[in-house]
SERO-4910 file (N, C-alpha, C, O; in steps of 0.05 Angstrom, whole numbers):
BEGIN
 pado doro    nc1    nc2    nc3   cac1   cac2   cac3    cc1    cc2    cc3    oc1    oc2    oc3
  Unk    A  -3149   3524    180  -3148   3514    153  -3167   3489    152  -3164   3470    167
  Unk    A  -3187   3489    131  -3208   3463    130  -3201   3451    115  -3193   3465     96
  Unk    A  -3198   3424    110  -3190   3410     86  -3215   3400     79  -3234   3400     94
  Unk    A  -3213   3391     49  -3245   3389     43  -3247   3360     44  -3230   3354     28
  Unk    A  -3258   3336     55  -3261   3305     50  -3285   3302     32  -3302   3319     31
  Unk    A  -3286   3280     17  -3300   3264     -3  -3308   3249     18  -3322   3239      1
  Unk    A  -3311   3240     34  -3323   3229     49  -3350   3235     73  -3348   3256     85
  Unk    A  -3363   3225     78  -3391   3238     85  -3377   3250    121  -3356   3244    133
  Unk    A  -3396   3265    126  -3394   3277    158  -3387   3252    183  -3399   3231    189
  Unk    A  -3366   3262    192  -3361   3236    214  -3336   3213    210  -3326   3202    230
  Unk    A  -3327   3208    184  -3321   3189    180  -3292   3183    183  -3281   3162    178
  Unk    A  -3279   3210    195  -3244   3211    199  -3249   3207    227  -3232   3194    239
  Unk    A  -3279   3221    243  -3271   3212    263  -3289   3175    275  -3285   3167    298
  Unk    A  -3302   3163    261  -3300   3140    270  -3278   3122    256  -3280   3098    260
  Unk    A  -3258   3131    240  -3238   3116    228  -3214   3114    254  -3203   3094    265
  Unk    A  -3211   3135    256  -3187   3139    290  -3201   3135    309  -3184   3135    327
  Unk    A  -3221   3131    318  -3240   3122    346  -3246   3089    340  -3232   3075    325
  Unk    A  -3264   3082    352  -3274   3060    357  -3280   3040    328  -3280   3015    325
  Unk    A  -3285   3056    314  -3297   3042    284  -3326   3034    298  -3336   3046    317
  Unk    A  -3336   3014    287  -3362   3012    286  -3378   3012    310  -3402   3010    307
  Unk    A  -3366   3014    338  -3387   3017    368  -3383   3053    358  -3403   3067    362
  Unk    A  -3368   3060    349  -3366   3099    350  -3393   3105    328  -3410   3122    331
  Unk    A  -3389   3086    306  -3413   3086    287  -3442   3082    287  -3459   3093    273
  Unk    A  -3444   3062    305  -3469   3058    322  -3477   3083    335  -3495   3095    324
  Unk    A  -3468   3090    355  -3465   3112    375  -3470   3132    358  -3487   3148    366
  Unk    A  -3460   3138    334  -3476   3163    325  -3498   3167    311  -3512   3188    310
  Unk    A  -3502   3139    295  -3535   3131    291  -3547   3131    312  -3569   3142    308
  Unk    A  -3545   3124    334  -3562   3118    351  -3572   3150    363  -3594   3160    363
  Unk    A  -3546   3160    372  -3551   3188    372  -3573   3204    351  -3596   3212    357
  Unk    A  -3563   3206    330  -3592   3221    316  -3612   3214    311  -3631   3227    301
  Unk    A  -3610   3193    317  -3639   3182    315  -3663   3184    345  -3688   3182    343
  Unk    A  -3649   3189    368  -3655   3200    384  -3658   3228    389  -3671   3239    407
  Unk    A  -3641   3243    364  -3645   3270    371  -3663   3281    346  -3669   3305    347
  Unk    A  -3673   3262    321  -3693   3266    309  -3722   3260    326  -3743   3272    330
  Unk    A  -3715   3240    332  -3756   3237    357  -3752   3256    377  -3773   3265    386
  Unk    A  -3729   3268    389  -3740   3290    406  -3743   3306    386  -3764   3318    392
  Unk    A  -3736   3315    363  -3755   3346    343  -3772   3340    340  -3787   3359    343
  Unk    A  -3784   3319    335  -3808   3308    318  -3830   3308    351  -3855   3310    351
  Unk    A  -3815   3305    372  -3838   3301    397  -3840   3331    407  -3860   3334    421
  Unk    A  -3826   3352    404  -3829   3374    423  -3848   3389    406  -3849   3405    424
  Unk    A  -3860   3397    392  -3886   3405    388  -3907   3387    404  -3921   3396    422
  Unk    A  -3907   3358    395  -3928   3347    406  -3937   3349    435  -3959   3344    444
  Unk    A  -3905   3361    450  -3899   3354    477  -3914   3388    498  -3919   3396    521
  Unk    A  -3913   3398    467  -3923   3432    479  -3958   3432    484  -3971   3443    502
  Unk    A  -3971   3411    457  -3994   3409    462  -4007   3393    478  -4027   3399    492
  Unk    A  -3996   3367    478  -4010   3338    493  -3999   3335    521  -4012   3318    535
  Unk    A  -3978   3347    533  -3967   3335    553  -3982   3330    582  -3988   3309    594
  Unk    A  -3988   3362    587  -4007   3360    614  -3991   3351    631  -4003   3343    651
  Unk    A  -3963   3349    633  -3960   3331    672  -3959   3310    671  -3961   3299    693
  Unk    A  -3956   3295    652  -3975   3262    667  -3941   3247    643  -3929   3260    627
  Unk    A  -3937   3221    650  -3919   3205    645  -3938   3186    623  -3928   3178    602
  Unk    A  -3952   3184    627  -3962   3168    601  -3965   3183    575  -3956   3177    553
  Unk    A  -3978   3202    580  -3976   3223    557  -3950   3225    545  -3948   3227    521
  Unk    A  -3925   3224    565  -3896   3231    555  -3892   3203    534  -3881   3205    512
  Unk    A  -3903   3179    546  -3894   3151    530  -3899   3152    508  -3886   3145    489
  Unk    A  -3922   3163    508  -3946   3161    485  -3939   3177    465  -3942   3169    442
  Unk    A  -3928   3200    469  -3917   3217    455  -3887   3213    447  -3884   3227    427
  Unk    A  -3868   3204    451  -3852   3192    439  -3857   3160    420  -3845   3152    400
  Unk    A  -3878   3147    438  -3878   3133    414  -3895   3132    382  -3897   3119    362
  Unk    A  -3909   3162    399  -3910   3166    367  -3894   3183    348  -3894   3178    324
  Unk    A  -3879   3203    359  -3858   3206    347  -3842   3190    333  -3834   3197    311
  Unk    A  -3831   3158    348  -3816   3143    335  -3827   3134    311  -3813   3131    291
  Unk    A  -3858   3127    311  -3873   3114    292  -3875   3133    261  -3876   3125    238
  Unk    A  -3875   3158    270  -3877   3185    253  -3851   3178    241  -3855   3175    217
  Unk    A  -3824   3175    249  -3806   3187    234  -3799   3155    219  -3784   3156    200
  Unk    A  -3805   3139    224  -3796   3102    211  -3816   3116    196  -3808   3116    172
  Unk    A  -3839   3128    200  -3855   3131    169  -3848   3162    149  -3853   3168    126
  Unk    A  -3838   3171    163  -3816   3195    139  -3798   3178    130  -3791   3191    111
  Unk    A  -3783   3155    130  -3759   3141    125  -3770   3127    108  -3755   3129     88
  Unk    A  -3794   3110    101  -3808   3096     86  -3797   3096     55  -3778   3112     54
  Unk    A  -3801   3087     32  -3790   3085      9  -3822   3087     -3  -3845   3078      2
  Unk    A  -3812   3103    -18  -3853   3114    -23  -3858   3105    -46  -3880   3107    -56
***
């Protein structure tokens, strides 16, 4: 049986958990699991082997998605 909440995704369970370290933790979470989508294409073309390539490519990922977030 699902009950329906008015409240956004997540929020019964950081209310009974931790409250705001559980809230962090799941920002922090997607936000890590948006730059890995946003890097695994890049990661199929640029990678080659090499560890700098890997840096380089996540940090442009991170830079890519702070600029999808932008207020246009």
């Amino acid at each position: 049986m699902i009950k329906e909440s008015r409240h956004e995704f997540g929020f019964e369970e950081a209310r009974m958990s931790g409250g705001p370290v559980f809230e962090t933790g799941v920002k922090e979470s997607k936000n890590n699991k948006a730059i890995r989508r946003i890097a695994e294409p890049l990661m199929k073309k640029h990678w080659h082997d090499k560890v700098e390539n890997l840096h380089r490519i996540y940090r442009v990922a991170e830079y890519l998605l702070h600029r999808q977030r932008r207020a246009k």
